[in-house]
Every structure is written in structure tokens, then in C-alpha cells.
C-alpha positions in Angstrom: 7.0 16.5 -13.2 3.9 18.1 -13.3 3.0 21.7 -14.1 0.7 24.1 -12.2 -0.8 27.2 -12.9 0.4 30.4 -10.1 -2.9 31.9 -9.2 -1.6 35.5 -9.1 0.3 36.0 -12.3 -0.7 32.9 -14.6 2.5 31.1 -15.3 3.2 27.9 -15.5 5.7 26.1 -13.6 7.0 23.4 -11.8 4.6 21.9 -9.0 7.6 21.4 -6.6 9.2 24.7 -6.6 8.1 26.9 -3.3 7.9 29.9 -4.8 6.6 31.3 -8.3 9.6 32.3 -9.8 8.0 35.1 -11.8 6.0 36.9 -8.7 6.6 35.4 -5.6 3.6 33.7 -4.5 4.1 30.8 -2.3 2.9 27.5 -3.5 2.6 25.5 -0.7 -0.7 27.5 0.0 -1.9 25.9 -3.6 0.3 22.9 -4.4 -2.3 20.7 -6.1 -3.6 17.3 -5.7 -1.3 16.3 -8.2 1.7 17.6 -7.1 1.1 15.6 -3.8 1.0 12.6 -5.3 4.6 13.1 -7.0 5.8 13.9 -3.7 4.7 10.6 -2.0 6.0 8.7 -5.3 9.4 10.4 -4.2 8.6 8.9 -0.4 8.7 12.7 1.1 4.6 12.5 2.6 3.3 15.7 3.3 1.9 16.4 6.6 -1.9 16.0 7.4 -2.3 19.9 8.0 -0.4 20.5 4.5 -2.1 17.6 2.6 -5.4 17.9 4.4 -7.4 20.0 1.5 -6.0 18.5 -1.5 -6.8 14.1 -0.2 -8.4 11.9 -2.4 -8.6 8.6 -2.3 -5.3 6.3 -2.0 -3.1 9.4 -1.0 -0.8 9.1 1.4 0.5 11.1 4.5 1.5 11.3 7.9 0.0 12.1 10.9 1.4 11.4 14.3 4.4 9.6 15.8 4.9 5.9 17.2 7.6 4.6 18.5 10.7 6.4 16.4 8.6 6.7 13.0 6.0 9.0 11.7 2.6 7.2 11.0 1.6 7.2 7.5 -1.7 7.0 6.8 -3.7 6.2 3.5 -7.1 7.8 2.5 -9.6 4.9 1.9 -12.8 7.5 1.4 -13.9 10.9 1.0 -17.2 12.2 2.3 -18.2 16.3 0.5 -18.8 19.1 3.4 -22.5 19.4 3.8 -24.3 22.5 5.0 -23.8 20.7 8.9 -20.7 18.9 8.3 -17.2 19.5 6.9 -15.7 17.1 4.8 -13.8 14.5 6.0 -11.6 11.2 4.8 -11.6 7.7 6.4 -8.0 6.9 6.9 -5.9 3.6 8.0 -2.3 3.2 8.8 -0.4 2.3 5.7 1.6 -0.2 7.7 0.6 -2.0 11.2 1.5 -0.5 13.3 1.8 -2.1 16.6 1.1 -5.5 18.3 -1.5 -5.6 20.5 -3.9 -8.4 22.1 -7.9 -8.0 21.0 -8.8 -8.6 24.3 -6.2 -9.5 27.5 -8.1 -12.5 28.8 -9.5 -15.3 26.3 -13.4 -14.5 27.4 -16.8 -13.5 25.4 -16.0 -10.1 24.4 -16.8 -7.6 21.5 -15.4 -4.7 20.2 -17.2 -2.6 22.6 -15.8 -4.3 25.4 -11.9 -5.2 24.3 -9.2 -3.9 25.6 -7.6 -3.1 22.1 -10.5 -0.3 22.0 -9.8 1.1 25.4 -6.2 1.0 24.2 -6.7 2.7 20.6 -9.3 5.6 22.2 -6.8 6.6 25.2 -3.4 5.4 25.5 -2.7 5.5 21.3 -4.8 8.8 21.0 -2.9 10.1 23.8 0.6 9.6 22.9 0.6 9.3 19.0 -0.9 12.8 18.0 -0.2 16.6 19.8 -3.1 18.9 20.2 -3.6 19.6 17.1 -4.0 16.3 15.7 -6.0 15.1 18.1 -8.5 18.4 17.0 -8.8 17.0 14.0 -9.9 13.5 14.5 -13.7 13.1 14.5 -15.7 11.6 17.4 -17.3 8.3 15.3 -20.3 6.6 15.7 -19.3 2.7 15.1 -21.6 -0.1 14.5 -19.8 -3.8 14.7 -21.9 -6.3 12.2 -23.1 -9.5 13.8 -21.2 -12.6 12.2 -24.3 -14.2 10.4 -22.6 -17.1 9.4 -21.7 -18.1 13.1 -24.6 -16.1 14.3 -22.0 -14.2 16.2 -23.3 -10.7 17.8 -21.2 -7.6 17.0 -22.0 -5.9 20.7 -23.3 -2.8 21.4 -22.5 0.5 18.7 -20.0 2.8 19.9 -18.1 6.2 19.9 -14.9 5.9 19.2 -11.7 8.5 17.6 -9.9 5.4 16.7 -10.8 2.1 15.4 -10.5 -1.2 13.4 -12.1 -1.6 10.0 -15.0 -4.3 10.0 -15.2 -7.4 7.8 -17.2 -5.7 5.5 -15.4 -2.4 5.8 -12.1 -4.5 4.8 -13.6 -5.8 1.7 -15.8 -2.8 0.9 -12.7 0.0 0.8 -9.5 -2.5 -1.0 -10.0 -3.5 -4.7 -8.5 -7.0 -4.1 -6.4 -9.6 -1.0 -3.3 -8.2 -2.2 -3.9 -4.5 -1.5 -4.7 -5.7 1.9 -1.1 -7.2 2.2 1.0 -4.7 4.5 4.1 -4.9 6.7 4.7 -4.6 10.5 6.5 -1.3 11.5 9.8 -2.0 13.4 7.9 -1.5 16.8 5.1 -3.8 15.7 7.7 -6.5 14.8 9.4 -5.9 18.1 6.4 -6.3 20.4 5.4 -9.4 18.8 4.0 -9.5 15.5 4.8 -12.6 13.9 5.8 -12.2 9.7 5.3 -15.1 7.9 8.2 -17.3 6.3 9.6 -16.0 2.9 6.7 -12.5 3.3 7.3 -10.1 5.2 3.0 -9.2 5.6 1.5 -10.1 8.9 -2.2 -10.9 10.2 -4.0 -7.2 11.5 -7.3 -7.1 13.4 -10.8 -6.3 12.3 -13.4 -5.5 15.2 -15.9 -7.9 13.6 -16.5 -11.1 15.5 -15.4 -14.5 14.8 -17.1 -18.1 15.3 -17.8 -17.1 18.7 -17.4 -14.1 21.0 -13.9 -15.8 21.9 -12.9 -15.0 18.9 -12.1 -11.8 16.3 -12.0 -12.0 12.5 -8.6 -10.4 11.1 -7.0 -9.7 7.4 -5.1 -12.7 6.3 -1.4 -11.7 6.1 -1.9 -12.9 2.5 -5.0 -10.5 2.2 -7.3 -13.2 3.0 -10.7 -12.6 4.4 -12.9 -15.8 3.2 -11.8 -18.9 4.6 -9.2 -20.0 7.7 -8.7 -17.9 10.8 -9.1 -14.7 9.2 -13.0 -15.7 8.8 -13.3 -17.7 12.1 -11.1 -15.5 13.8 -8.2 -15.5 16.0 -9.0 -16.1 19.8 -9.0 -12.7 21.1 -6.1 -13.3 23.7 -3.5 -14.0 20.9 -0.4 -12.5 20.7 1.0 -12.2 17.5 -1.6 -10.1 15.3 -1.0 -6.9 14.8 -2.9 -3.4 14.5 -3.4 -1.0 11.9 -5.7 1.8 13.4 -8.6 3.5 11.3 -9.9 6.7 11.5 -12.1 10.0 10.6 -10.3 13.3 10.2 -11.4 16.6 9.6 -10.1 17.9 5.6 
């Protein structure tokens, strides 16, 4: 377990006691970094408003509900408070989350267009986080990459709270496939999401274009981004890929 220093009298203690047993002081205002991540390896995730100051990358926490769970989200990047902007983390669901079409009708379409981005930015927003969460999500500027293999365009930039990672973004932010492998919630295996045989990982969306504007890229549900469907992409009507939302918060 680790130890932490009390900030008003000097002792050290246990990280998971809520008070300093030698002059009171309550440690959840100063529970380190540390003592967070023995928490989440004991699967009890602090909440976004208690974790917020202490995140660093590949923490864990939860934010939100859906369907009868708690979301849990995982901290992909950091970006230091500047003299005009706080800091703030780049987080993704730890599982996916739901099941949801790219786009409802199989035509030319981009992520500025779809109807999983209307969905994400209002009815997800809506519903999955109170007032105060939704305060703390930042207003993003989003560009989608073209596909230059396919000479595929990415659309128009966007502003969005909630979003899907890009291709690159995919590769850029997990070390290797397998730490791209995640499970469907019980909701998003309810509404659709297919698991493969003898795995329990599914396919999840990326907002980067496929072979054709008919088409989105998505993570392999072995981590895959390089070769097969998640490369081409699945047509943006299909049913069974699932979502894992991304996001900017406010630390």
C-alpha cells in the first residue's frame, strides 16, 4: 500500500485512510496520484470530480451513467494549463460502450455529416452526464484526416463535446493492437454488437473514412488497424460495430 505524507502535521500514513490519524486532516482533499491508482487496481474508480487533479496518463475513472453502469473512462493524454487555458486530458471509454450505426442510410457521408455524431453531441451528452459533467467537457475543434491511400476526403472540421478517435489518433495514443482490444458493455452487447467466437472484443468506430465515403475505418476487434475492414472500413449503415466515445475534459 502506499504511504503519503499529511500536509498539516508531517506523518506518514496509509494513502487509503480518510483521515490523518494523528490530526485530522481529511485526505481525500490530497490523496495522491498514487494512491488513485491502488484504488483502480482494487476496481473502486474514483469519480471524475475527485480524480480530476491527480490524472495522468492510463488512469482510470468514471464519469457519467449508461444504461445501468457507470462509464469508465481511461486518460489517453494530458495537455499543462497555459496562461489561456486550463489543463485538460483526452479521455475514451474503457469499454464500448453502445451499438450504434455510423450513419443510418448506406450513402457518401463523413464524420461531419453522420448520424453517430449527431447522436454522440446530443442525445449521449444529454442523457449520460448531469450538469456538472457536462460543464466540464470542452467544446473541441476536430479535424477528420482524408484517407490518402483511397484518396478518401475526411469532410469538413468540426466542433464537437464528444467524439471518435481518428485512424491516426488510434495508433498515435495505444502502445500496440492488443491495448486496443476492449469488451462491449452489457447494453452494447444487447443493442447489437457482435463479439467474436472464442473473444469476447468487438470492432468500435473511428470517424476516419474508409475506401470510399460509403465507408468508415474502425479498430479491429483484435486491435487491428492495417489491413481488412478495419482499414477499408465497414459500410457506414452496419449494425454490429460498436462505440467507444472520446473526449476533452476540464482537470
Amino acid at each position: 500500500m502506499a504511504l503519503i505524507t499529511c500536509p498539516d502535521c508531517g506523518r506518514r500514513m496509509p494513502s487509503l485512510l480518510e483521515v490523518c490519524p494523528a490530526c485530522g486532516c481529511e485526505i481525500p482533499v490530497w490523496i495522491s496520484a498514487a494512491a488513485l491508482r491502488f484504488v483502480a487496481a482494487k476496481q473502486t474508480l474514483p469519480s471524475v470530480a475527485s480524480a480530476a487533479p491527480y490524472l495522468e496518463v492510463g488512469d482510470r475513472f468514471t464519469m457519467g451513467r449508461w444504461g445501468d453502469e457507470q462509464v469508465v473512462w481511461r486518460v489517453l493524454a494530458i495537455d499543462s494549463a497555459s496562461e489561456v487555458e486550463p489543463a485538460r486530458a483526452l479521455v475514451i471509454t474503457d469499454k464500448v460502450i453502445d451499438c450504434v450505426q455510423y450513419n443510418t442510410t448506406l450513402v457518401q457521408t463523413t464524420w461531419a455529416t453522420c448520424s453517430l455524431r449527431t447522436w454522440l453531441n446530443g442525445y449521449f451528452y444529454r442523457k449520460a452526464f448531469n450538469k456538472a459533467e457536462r460543464a466540464r467537457i470542452v467544446t473541441s475543434g476536430i479535424i477528420t484526416p482524408n484517407k490518402p491511400a483511397y484518396h478518401t476526403r475526411g469532410g469538413a472540421s468540426t466542433q464537437d463535446h464528444i467524439f471518435c478517435l481518428s485512424f491516426d489518433e488510434a495508433k498515435r495514443y495505444f502502445k500496440s493492437p492488443i491495448d486496443r482490444v476492449t469488451q462491449p458493455t452489457k447494453k452494447a452487447f444487447e443493442n447489437g454488437v457482435i463479439k467474436q467466437s472464442n473473444d469476447s472484443a468487438c470492432h468500435w468506430w473511428l470517424r476516419t473514412p474508409g475506401a470510399d465515403q460509403r465507408r468508415a475505418t474502425a479498430v479491429g476487434c483484435k486491435g487491428t488497424l492495417g489491413k481488412g475492414s478495419a482499414k477499408e472500413g465497414f459500410e457506414v449503415d452496419t449494425a454490429h460495430v460498436g462505440v467507444r466515445p472520446a473526449m476533452w475534459i476540464e482537470l
